[in-house]
C-alpha positions in Angstrom: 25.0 -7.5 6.7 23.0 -4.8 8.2 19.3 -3.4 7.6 18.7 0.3 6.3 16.0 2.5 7.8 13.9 4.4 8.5 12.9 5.7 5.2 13.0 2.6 2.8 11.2 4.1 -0.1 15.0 5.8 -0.6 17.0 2.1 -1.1 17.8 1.8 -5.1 14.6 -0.6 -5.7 10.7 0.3 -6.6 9.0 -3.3 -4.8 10.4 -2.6 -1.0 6.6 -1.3 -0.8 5.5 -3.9 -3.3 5.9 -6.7 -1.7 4.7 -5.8 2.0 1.3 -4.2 0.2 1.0 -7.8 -1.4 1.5 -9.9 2.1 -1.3 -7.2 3.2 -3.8 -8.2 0.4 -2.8 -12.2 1.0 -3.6 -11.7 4.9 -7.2 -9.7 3.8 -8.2 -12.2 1.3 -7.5 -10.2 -1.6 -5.8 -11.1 -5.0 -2.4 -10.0 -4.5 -1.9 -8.5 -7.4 0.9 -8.4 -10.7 2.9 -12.4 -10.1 5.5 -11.7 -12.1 8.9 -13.5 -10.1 6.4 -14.7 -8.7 7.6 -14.2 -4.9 4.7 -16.4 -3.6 7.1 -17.5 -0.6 8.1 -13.7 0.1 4.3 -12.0 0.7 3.6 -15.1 2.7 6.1 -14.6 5.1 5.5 -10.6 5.1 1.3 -11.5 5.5 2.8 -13.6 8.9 4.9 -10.7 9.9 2.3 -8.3 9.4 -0.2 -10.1 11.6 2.5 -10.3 14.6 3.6 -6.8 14.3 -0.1 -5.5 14.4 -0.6 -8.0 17.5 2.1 -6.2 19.2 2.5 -2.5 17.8 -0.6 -2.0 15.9 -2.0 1.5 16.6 -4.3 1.9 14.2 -8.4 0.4 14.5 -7.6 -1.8 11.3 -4.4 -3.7 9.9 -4.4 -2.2 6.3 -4.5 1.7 7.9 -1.8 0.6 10.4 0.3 -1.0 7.9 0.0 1.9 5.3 0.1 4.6 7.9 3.4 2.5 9.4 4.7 1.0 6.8 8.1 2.0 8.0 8.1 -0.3 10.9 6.7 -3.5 9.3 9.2 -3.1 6.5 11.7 -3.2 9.2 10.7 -5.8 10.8 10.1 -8.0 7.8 13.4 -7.6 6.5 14.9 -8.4 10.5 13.2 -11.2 9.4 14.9 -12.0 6.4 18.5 -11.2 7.9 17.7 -13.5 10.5 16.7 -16.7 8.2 19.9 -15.6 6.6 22.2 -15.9 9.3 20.5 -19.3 10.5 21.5 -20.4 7.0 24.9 -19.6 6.8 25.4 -21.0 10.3 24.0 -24.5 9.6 25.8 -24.4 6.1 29.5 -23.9 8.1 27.9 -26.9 10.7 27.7 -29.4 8.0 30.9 -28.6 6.1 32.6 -29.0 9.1 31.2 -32.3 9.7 31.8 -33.5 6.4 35.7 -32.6 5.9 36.2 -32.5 9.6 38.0 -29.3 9.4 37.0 -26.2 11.2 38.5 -23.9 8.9 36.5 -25.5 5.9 33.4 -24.6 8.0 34.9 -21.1 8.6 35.3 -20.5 5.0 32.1 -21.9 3.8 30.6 -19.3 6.3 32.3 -16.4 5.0 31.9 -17.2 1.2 28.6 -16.0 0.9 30.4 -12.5 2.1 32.7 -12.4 -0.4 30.6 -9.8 -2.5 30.5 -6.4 -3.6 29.2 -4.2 -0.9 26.4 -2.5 -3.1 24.6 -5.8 -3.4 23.9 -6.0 0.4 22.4 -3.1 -0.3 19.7 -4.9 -2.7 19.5 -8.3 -0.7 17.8 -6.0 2.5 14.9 -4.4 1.2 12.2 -7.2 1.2 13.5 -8.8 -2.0 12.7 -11.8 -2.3 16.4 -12.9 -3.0 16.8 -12.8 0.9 15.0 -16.2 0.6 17.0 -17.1 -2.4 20.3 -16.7 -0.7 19.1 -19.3 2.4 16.8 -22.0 0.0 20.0 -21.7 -2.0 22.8 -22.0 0.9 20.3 -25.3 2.0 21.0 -26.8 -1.0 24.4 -26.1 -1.4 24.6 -27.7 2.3 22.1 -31.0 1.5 25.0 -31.4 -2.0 27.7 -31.2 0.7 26.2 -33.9 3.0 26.5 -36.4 0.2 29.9 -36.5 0.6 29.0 -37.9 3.8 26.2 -40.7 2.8 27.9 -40.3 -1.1 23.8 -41.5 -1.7 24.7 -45.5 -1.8 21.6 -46.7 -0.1 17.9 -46.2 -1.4 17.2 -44.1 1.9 20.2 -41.7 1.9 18.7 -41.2 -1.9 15.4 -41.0 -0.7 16.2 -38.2 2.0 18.0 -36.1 -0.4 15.4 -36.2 -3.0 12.8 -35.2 -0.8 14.8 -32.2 1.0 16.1 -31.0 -2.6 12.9 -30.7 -4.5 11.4 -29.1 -1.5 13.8 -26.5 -1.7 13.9 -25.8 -4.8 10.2 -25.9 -5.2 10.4 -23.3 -2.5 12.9 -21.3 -4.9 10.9 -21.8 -7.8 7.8 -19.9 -6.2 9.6 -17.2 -4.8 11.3 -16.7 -8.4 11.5 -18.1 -11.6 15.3 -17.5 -12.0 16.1 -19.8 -9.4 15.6 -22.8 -12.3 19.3 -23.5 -12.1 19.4 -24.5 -8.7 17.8 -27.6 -9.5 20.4 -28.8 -11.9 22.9 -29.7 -9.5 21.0 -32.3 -7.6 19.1 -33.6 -10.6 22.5 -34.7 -11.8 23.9 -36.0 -8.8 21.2 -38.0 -8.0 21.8 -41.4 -9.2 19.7 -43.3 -12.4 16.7 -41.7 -14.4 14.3 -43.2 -11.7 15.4 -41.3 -8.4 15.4 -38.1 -10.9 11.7 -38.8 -12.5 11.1 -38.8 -8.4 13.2 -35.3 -8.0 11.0 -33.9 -11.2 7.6 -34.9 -9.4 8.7 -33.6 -6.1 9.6 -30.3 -7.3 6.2 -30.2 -9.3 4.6 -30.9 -5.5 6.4 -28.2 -3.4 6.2 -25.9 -5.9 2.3 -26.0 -5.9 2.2 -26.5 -2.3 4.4 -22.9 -1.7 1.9 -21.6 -4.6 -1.6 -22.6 -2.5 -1.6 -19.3 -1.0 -2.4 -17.7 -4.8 -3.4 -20.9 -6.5 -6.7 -19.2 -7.3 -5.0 -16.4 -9.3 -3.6 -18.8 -12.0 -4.1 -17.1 -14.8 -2.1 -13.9 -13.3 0.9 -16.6 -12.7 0.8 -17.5 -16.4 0.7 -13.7 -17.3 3.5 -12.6 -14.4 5.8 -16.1 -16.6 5.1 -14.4 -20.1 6.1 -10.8 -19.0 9.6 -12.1 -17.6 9.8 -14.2 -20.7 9.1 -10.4 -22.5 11.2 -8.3 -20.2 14.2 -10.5 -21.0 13.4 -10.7 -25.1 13.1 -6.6 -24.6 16.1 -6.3 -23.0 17.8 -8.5 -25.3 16.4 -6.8 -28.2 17.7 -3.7 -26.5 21.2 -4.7 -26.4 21.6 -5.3 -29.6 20.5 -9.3 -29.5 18.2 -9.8 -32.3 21.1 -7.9 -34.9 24.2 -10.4 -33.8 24.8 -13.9 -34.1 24.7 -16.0 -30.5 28.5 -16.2 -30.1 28.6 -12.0 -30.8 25.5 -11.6 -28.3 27.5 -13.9 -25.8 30.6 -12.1 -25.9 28.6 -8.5 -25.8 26.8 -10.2 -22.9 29.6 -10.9 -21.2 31.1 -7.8 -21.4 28.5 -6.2 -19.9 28.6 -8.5 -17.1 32.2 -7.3 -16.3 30.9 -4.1 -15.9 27.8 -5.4 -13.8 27.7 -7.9 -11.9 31.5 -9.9 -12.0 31.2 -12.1 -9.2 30.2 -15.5 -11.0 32.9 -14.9 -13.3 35.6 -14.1 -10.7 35.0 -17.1 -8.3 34.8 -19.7 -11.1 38.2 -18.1 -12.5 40.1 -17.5 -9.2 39.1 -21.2 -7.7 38.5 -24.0 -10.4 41.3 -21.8 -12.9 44.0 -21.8 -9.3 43.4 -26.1 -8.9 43.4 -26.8 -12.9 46.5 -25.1 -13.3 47.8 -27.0 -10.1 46.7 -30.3 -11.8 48.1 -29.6 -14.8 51.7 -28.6 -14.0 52.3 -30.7 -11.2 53.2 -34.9 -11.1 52.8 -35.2 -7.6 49.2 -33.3 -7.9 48.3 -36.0 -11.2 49.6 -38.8 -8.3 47.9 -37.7 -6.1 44.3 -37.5 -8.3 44.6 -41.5 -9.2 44.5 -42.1 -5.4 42.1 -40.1 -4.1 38.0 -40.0 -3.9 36.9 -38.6 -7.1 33.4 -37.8 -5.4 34.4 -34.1 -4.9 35.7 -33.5 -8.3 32.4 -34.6 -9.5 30.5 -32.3 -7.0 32.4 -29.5 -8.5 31.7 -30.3 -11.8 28.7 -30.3 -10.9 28.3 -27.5 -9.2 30.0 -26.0 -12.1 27.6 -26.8 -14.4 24.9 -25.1 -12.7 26.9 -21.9 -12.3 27.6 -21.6 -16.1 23.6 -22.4 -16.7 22.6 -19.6 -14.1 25.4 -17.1 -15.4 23.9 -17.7 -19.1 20.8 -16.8 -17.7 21.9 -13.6 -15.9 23.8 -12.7 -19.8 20.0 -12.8 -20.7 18.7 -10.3 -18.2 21.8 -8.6 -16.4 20.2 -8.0 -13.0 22.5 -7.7 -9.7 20.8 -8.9 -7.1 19.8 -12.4 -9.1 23.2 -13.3 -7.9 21.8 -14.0 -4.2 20.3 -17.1 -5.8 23.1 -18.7 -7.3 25.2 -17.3 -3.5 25.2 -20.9 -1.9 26.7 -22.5 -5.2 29.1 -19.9 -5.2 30.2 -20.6 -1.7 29.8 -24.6 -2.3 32.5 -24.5 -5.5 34.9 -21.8 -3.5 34.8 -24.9 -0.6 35.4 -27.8 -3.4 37.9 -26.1 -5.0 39.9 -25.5 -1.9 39.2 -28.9 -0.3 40.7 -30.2 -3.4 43.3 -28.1 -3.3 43.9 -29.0 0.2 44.2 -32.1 -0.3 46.6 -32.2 -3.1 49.5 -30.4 -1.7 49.4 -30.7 1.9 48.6 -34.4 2.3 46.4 -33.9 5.8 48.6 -31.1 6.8 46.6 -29.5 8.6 48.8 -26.4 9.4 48.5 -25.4 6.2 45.0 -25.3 5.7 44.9 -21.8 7.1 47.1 -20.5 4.4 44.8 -22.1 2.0 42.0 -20.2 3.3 43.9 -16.9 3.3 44.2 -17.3 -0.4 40.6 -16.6 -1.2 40.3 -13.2 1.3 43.5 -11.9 -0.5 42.4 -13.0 -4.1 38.9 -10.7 -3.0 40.9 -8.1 -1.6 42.9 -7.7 -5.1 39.4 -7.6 -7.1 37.6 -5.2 -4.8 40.6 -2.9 -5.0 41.2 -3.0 -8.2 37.6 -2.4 -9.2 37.1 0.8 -8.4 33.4 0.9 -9.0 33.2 -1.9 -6.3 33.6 0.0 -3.7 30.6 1.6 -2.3 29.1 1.8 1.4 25.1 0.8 2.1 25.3 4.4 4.3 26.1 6.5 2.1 23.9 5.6 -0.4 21.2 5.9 2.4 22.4 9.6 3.2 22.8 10.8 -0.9 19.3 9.8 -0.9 18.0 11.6 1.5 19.6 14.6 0.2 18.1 14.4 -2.7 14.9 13.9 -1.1 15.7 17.7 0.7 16.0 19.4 -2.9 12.8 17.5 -4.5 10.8 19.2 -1.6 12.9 22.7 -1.8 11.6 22.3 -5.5 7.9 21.5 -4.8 7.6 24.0 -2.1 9.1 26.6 -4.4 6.6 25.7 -7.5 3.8 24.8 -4.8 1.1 25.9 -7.9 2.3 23.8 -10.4 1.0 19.9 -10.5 3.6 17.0 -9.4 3.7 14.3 -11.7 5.1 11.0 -10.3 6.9 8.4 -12.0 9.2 5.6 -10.6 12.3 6.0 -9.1 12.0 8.2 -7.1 12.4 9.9 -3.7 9.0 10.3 -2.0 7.0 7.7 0.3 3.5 9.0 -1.7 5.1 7.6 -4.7 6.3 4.1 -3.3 3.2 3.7 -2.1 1.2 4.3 -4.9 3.5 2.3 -7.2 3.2 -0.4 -4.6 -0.9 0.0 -4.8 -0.1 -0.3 -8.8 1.5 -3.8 -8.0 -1.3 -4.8 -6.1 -4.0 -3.8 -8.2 -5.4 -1.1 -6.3 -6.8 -2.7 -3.0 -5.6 -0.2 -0.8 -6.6 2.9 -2.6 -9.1 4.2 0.1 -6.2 4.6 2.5 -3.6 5.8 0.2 -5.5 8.6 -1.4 -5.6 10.3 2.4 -1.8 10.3 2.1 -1.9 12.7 -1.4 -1.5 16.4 -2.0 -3.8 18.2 -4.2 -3.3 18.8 -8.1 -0.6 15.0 -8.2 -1.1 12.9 -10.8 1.1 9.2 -11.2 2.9 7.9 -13.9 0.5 4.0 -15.1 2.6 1.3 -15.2 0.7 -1.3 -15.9 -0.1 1.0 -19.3 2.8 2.8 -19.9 0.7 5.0 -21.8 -1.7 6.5 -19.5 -1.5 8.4 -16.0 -4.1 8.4 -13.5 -5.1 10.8 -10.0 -7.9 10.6 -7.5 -10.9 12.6 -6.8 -11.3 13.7 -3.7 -14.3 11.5 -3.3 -11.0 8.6 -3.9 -11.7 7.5 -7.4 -8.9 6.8 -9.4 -9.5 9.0 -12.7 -7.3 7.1 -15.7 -6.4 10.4 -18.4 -4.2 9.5 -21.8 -0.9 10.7 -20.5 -0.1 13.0 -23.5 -2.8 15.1 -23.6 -2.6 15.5 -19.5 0.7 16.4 -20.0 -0.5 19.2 -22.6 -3.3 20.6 -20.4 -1.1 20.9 -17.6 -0.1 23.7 -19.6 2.0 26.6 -17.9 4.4 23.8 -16.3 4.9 20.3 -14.5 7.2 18.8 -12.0 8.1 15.2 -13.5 10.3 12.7 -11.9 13.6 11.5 -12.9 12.2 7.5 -14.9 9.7 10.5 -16.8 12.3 10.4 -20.2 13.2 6.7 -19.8 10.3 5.0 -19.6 8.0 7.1 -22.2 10.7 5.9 -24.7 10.3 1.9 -23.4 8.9 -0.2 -26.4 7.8 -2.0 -24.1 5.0 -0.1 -23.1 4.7 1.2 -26.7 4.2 4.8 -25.9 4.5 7.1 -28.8 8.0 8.7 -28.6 7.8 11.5 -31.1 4.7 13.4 -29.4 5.3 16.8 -28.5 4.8 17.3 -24.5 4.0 21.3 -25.2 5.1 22.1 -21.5 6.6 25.9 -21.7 8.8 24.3 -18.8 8.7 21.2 -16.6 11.6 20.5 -13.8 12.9 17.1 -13.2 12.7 15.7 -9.5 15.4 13.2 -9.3 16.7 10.3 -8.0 19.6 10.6 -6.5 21.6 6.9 -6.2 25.6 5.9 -6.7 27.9 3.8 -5.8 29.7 5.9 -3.8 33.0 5.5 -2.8 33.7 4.9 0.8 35.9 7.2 1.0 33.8 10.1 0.6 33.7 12.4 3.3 30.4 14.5 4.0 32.2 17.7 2.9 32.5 16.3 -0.2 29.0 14.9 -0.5 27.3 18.3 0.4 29.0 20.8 -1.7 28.6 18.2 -4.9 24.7 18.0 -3.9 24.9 22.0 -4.0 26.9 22.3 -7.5 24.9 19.7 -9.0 21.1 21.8 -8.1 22.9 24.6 -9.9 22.9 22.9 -13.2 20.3 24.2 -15.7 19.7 23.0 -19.3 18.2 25.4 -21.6 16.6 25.5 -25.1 15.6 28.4 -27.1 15.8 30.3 -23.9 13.2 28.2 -22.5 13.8 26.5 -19.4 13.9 22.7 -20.4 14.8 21.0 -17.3 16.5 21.9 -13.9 18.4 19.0 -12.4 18.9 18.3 -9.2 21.6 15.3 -9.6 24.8 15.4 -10.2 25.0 13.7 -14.2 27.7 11.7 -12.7 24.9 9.6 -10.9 24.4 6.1 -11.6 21.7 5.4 -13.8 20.8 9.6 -14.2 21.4 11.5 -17.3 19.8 14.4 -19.3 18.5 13.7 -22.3 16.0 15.4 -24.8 14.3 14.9 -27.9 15.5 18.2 -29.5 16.5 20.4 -32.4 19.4 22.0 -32.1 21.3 23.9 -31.1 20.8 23.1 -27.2 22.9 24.4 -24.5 23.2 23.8 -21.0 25.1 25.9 -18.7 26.6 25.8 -15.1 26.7 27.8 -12.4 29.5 27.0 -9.9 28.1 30.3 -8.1 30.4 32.5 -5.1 31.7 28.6 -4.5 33.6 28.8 -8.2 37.1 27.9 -9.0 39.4 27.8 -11.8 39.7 25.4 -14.2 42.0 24.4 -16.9 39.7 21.6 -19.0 36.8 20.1 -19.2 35.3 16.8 -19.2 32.1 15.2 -21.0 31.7 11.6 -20.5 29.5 8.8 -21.5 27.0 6.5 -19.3 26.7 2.4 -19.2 23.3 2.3 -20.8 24.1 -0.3 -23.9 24.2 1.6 -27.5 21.7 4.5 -26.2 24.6 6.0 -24.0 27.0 6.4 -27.1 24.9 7.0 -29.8 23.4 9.9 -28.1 26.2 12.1 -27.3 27.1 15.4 -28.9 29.1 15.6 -32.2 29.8 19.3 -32.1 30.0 21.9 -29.6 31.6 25.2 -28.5 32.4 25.3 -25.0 31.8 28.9 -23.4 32.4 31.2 -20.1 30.6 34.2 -18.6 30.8 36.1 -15.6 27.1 37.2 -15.8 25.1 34.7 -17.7 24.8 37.5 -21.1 27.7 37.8 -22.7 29.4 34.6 -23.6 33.1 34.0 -24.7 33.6 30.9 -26.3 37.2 29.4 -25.4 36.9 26.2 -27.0 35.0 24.2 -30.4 35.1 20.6 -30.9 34.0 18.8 -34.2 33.1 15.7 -35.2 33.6 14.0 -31.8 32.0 10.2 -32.7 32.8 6.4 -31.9 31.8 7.3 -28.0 32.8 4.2 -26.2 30.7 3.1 -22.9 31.8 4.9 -19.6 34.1 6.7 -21.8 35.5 10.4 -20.0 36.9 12.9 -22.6 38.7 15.7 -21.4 39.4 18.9 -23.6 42.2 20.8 -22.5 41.5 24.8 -22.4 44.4 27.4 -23.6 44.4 29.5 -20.7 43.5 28.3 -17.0 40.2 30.1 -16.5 38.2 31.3 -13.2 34.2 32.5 -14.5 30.9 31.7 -12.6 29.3 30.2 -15.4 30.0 27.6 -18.5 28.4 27.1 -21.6 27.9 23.8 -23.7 26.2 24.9 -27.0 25.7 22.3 -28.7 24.9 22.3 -32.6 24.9 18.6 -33.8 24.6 15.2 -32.4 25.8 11.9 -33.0 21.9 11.1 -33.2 19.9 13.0 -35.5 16.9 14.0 -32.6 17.9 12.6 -29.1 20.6 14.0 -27.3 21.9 12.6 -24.2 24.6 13.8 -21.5 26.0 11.7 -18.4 28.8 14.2 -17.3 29.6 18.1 -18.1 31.7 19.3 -15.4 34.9 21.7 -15.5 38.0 19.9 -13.7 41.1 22.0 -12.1 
C-alpha cells in the first residue's frame, strides 16, 4: 500500500474533498451535509485529524481557512491515518490466526490475503474513502470469527464476548456504509440459538446509533442519504437493462459485468472452496479423513461463504470497485479456511508442506493478474496521466482566457474538487471557497442536475437554469469532461433533447486508465500529444476539441447530432504510416454499443481540404462491449490527417466513439 500526493483532487474519485470538508463542518458545529453511505465513522475521524494537524501545522488565523487553503496536507495526513489503522489490522488478524492453528505460515498468509488484489483498487482504498475503515472493521471481524475456533463459543461468556465485539463492529461498519450489511451475517449465524442472536440484533441497533451521535440531529438527511442509495442502485439497474429481463437473465448480465469489473469475489471463492471440493470429492483418503476430523471449520467456511455470495449479489446490484474493501477480511478469512482444510487433509500435520500449500494461492494470483490484462495497472502512473492532463486543461483555458469555464465532475482542477466538495456539504464553506475562483466560472449543480450556479463577487451563490446559461454564454464555453454524461442521467431528469446553441464549446477532460505498468514515459508523452490533436467537427463548426485519448477509461465523444458528422486527426510532423484502422467500442452497458456508427467512409489529406476517401463501411451493427474492429486499407498509407465521415448511426440521434486511431 502506499499514499498518493500531493495533488489528490487528480485520484479517480470526486469525495477525496468531500469527506475532509464534512469532518470540517462536524468539528465547527455545522450539519455535515448530503449522508448518503453515510460515512459517519469517516468525517469523525477526519474532524479528529483536522484538529491535531491545525494544533501542529496550522498557519492560517482560523481552522476552516487553513484547511481549505491546505487541504493538501490534511488529506494527507488523514489518509496516513487510514493506512495506518490498516496495517494495525492486518497485523493483529495474522496474530490470532497464528494462535488459533498454531502455524506461522497460516498467519503469514492470512496477512497477505488482503493483498491479493488488483493493483488499481489500492488506488481507490487511499483517498479518504471510507472503505479504508471497511477493510479493518471488516479484517476485525474476520479475526473475532477466527477466534472461535479457539473458544468454539461453548460457554455463556465466550458467547457473550463475541456478541458484544461483533455487533460493535459491525455497527461501526454499518455507519460508515450501508453496504457493509453483509458483514453481519456471518456471526449472526454462528452464534448459537435465536436468543444470543436477538442479543447480536440489539447490539448492532446500539453501536450503530452510538457511531451515528455525532449527526444524530440530522436524521431526516440519514433517511434521505438511505432512499437515494436505494435510487442510485434501482437507476443503475434500470440502466442495465434490469427492469426488461427476468431475475435469472439480470443475474447472469450482472455477472458478466462483474468479470469485466470487479472479479475478485468470484476468483477467490472459485480458486479456494472449487480446489478443496474437488479434493473431497475425488479422493477416499480426503472422505476418511472428513469423518475424523473437527467439522467446526467447514462450518466457518460455509459460513463465511454465505456472506460472500450475499455481499457479491449486492455488488451485481450496484457494480462499484472499491465496495470490495468491505467484504476484504472475509475474503482473506475463506482463502485461510479453505487452505487450513486443505492442510489438513493431505498432509496429516506435515508441516513441511504447509509452505507449498501456501505457494498455491501466490501462483493461482499470479496466473489471473497475468492473464487479465486490464489488471494490470500502477497507482503512479495513473497519478502522472493525470497531471498531464491537468497541463493541457490549463494550456486550453489560458488559450480561450475570454471565454467562461464551466465545471462539472470529474475533473482535473482543485477549484472544482473543492466546490463539489462544498456541494456535499451544503455550502458551509462558501465564504472561503469563493476567494479561490476566477472570474466569468460557473459549476455544474449536483444536487439539481438541472441547474448551475456561480458567485458574485460580494460571495453569493447565484442558482441560473442550466440551459438557458448555457445559451447566453453565447459565442463559446469550456465544459468538462462528466458535461454529456450527466445532462443525459434520468436521474436528475434533465431535458436531453434541448438544444445547447453554443457556436463551439471545448471539452476539458479527465484524463484516468488503467495503465499498463509497462508503459514507459516516452510512450505516455507522445500519446498525451496525439490525443490533444484530435478534433471532431460538424457542419464545419468546431464541436468539441479533446484532450484525451478515446482509449481512456470511462472517456468517449459522443453527440446528439444529425448527420453526417466527421471527426478528423492530426498525427502532425510526428505522423507515420498506416495500413488499417481501428474503431472500437467502450464498457458502458447497452449505451456503448447502441451508439456506434453504422456507416462511414474513412478518408486521408495531406492539407486538411482535399479529402481522398480510401475506405466505406456499411451496415456495421451488433457492436459487442469492448469490442476493437479493424478495417484493413488497400494500400499502406503515410498522410497528416484522417477523416471519419460518418453518415448513419446504429442510433437514430446520439452518436458515440471510444477509439478512432490509425494502427501500422
Amino acid at each position: 500500500m502506499s499514499i498518493k500526493g500531493p495533488n489528490w483532487f487528480m485520484v479517480p474519485n470526486d469525495v477525496s474533498y468531500g469527506y475532509l470538508l464534512q469532518g470540517l463542518s462536524l468539528l465547527e458545529g455545522k450539519p455535515v451535509g448530503i449522508l448518503n453511505h453515510p460515512g459517519v465513522t469517516n468525517m469523525t475521524l477526519n474532524a479528529v485529524i483536522i484538529k491535531i494537524v491545525y494544533v501542529f501545522k496550522g498557519t492560517a488565523d482560523d481552522i476552516p481557512s487553513d484547511v481549505i487553503y491546505n487541504s493538501e496536507l490534511y488529506t494527507s495526513a488523514i489518509n496516513y491515518v487510514l493506512l495506518s489503522l490498516n496495517v494495525i489490522a492486518i497485523f493483529i488478524f495474522g496474530i490470532i490466526v497464528y494462535k488459533v492453528f498454531d502455524n506461522i505460515w497460516f498467519g503469514i498468509l492470512s496477512q497477505i490475503s488482503p493483498f491479493l488484489w488488483r493493483p488499481i483498487q489500492y488506488v481507490m482504498i487511499t483517498n479518504g474513502l471510507p472503505e479504508s475503515l471497511l477493510l479493518s472493521s471488516g479484517l476485525g471481524l474476520a479475526g473475532a470469527v477466527i477466534w472461535t475456533g479457539k473458544t468454539r463459543l461453548q460457554t455463556d461468556k465466550d458467547r457473550l464476548n463475541f456478541t458484544v465485539l461483533s455487533s460493535l463492529l459491525c455497527g461501526f461498519a454499518l455507519a460508515t456504509k450501508f453496504h457493509s450489511a453483509p458483514l453481519a451475517v456471518l456471526p449472526f449465524l454462528l452464534l448459537p440459538g435465536n436468543k444470543w442472536r436477538i442479543y447480536f440484533i440489539a447490539g448492532v441497533i446500539f453501536s450503530w446509533l452510538l457511531f451515528m451521535l455525532p449527526v444524530i440531529d440530522q436524521w431526516r438527511e440519514i433517511i434521505n442519504g438511505f432512499r437515494e442509495t436505494m435510487h442510485s442502485a434501482a437507476v443503475e439497474n434500470k440502466l442495465r437493462g434490469g427492469e426488461e429481463k427476468n431475475f435469472i437473465e439480470w443475474l447472469f448480465l450482472s455477472s458478466i459485468e462483474l468479470k469485466e469489473l470487479i472479479p475478485t469475489i468470484a476468483w477467490y471463492l472459485i480458486l479456494t472452496t472449487g480446489f478443496c471440493l474437488l479434493l473431497f470429492i475425488f479422493s477416499p483418503r480426503a472422505r476418511r479423513f472428513y469423518r475424523d476430523m473437527d467439522q467446526f471449520n467447514y462450518k466457518l467456511l460455509f459460513l463465511t461463504t454465505i456472506s460472500l455470495i450475499l455481499a457479491w449479489l449486492y455488488i451485481s446490484i450496484r457494480p462499484k470497485v472499491h465496495y470490495l474493501f468491505s467484504y476484504a477480511g472475509y475474503i482473506g478469512l475463506a482463502t485461510v479456511l479453505c487452505f487450513k482444510i486443505l492442510y489438513e487433509i493431505v498432509s496429516h500435520k506435515k508441516y513441511y508442506k504447509t509452505l507449498v500449500y501456501c505457494g498455491i494461492i501466490f501462483l493461482l494470483s499470479f496466473i489471473v493478474n497475468m492473464q487479465l490484462e486490464f489488471i494490470n495497472a500502477d497507482a503512479m502512473f495513473i497519478v502522472k496521466e493525470k497531471r498531464d492532463a491537468f497541463k493541457n486543461n490549463e494550456i486550453l483555458e489560458e488559450k480561450y482566457k475570454d471565454w467562461p469555464v464551466f465545471h462539472t465532475i470529474p475533473f482535473n482542477n482543485k477549484i472544482t474538487s473543492l466546490e463539489h466538495a462544498n456541494q456535499i456539504s451544503r455550502f458551509n464553506f462558501s465564504k472561503i471557497i469563493v476567494s479561490l475562483h476566477t472570474p466569468n466560472t460557473y459549476f455544474y449543480s449536483v444536487d439539481s442536475g438541472v441547474d448551475a450556479f456561480y458567485y458574485r463577487k460580494s460571495g453569493e451563490r447565484e442558482v441560473m437554469e442550466l440551459y438557458p446559461l448555457l445559451s447566453y454564454l453565447g459565442k463559446g464555453v469550456l465544459v468538462s469532461s462528466g458535461f454529456e454524461k450527466q445532462l443525459k442521467n434520468p436521474r436528475y431528469k434533465a431535458p436531453v433533447n434541448v438544444d445547447l446553441k453554443c457556436s463551439s464549446r471545448l471539452i476539458l477532460t479527465e484524463i484516468y486508465e488503467m495503465v499498463p505498468r509497462k508503459i514507459y514515459d516516452r510512450q505516455l508523452k507522445r500519446r498525451i500529444q496525439e490525443s490533444i490533436k484530435l478534433i471532431a467537427y460538424k457542419k464545419n463548426e468546431i464541436q468539441a476539441e479533446v484532450t484525451s485519448n478515446l482509449k481512456l477509461n470511462g472517456n468517449f465523444w459522443e453527440g446528439r447530432t444529425n448527420f453526417p458528422v466527421w471527426l478528423r486527426l492530426d498525427l502532425g510532423e510526428d505522423r507515420r504510416p498506416i495500413s488499417k484502422y481501428m474503431i472500437a467500442t467502450g464498457n458502458h452497458g447497452t449505451d456503448s454499443t447502441e451508439r456506434m456508427p453504422k456507416d462511414w467512409e474513412f478518408q486521408a489529406s495531406d492539407d486538411g481540404t482535399n479529402w481522398k476517401t480510401l475506405d466505406a463501411q456499411k451496415n456495421q451493427t451488433n457492436w459487442r462491449l469492448n469490442e476493437k474492429r479493424l478495417y484493413r486499407l488497400p494500400l499502406r498509407i503515410n498522410f497528416r490527417y484522417y477523416r471519419l465521415w460518418i453518415t448513419k448511426g446504429n442510433h437514430p440521434e446520439i452518436l458515440r466513439l471510444y477509439i478512432f486511431n490509425g494502427v501500422n
